[in-house]
C-alpha positions, -999 to 999 in steps of 0.1 A, spaced: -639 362 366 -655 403 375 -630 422 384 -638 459 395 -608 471 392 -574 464 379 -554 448 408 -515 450 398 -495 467 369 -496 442 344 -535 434 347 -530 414 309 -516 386 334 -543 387 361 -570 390 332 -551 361 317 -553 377 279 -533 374 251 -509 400 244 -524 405 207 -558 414 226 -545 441 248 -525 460 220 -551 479 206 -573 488 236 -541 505 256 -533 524 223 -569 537 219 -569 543 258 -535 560 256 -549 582 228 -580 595 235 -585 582 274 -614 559 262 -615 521 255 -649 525 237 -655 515 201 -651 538 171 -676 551 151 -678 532 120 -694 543 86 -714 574 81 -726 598 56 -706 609 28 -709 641 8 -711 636 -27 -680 651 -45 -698 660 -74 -730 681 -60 -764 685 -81 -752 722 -90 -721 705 -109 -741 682 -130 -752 713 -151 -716 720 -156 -708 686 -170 -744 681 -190 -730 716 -207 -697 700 -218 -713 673 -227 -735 690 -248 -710 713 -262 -689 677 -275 -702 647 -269 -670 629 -279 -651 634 -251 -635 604 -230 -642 606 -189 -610 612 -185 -613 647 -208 -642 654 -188 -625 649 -155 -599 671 -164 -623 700 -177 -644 695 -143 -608 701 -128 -603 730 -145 -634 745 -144 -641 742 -103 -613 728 -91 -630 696 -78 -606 669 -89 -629 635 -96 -617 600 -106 -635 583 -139 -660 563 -119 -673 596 -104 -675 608 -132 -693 580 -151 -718 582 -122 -727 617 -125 -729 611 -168 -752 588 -159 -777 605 -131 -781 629 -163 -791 597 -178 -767 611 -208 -744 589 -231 -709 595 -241 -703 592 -278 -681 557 -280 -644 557 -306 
C-alpha cells in the first residue's frame, strides 16, 4: 500500500500498524521534527590520554605496591580525572608495567 501522504488524523489506522510501532517514531518526530534514524556508535576519547601515562608510570615507579584502586585515587588527585579500575588496569598495562601483587 504507497501512500504519499497521510490521509486522516489517526494515519496508525489507515497504515494499519500496531500501536507499539508508531510510539517511537511520533516521539522522535515530536522532538526533533525528523523520523530518521540516530546516529549510532562513534569515537570515543580516551579518558586517560598518552600525556597521563607518564603520571601514572611515575607513581608507579615511585611504589610499586600500590592497589588500582590507590592509583585511581592519586590519578584523581593529581589531575582531577576520576577513572574506574579497569581504566586504570588498561593504561598499567599499555606501559606494559606490572603491579607488585599482596
Amino acid at each position: 500500500m504507497k501512500l504519499t501522504k497521510v490521509h486522516s488524523v489517526n494515519w496508525r489506522k489507515d497504515l494499519k500498524l500496531a500501536c507499539h510501532s508508531c510510539v517511537i517514531p511520533q516521539r522522535q518526530y515530536r522532538s526533533n521534527g525528523t523520523i530518521e534514524p540516530k546516529r549510532r556508535g562513534g569515537y570515543l576519547e580516551p579518558t586517560i590520554k598518552d600525556k597521563h601515562l607518564t603520571i601514572i608510570e611515575s607513581f608507579i615507579k615511585e611504589k610499586n605496591d600500590l592497589l588500582l584502586s590507590e592509583l585511581c585515587e592519586r590519578f584523581f588527585l593529581h589531575t582531577g580525572i576520576k577513572v574506574s579500575i579497569t581504566t586504570m588496569h588498561r593504561a598499567v598495562n599499555k606501559l606494559n608495567l606490572r603491579l607488585k601483587k599482596n
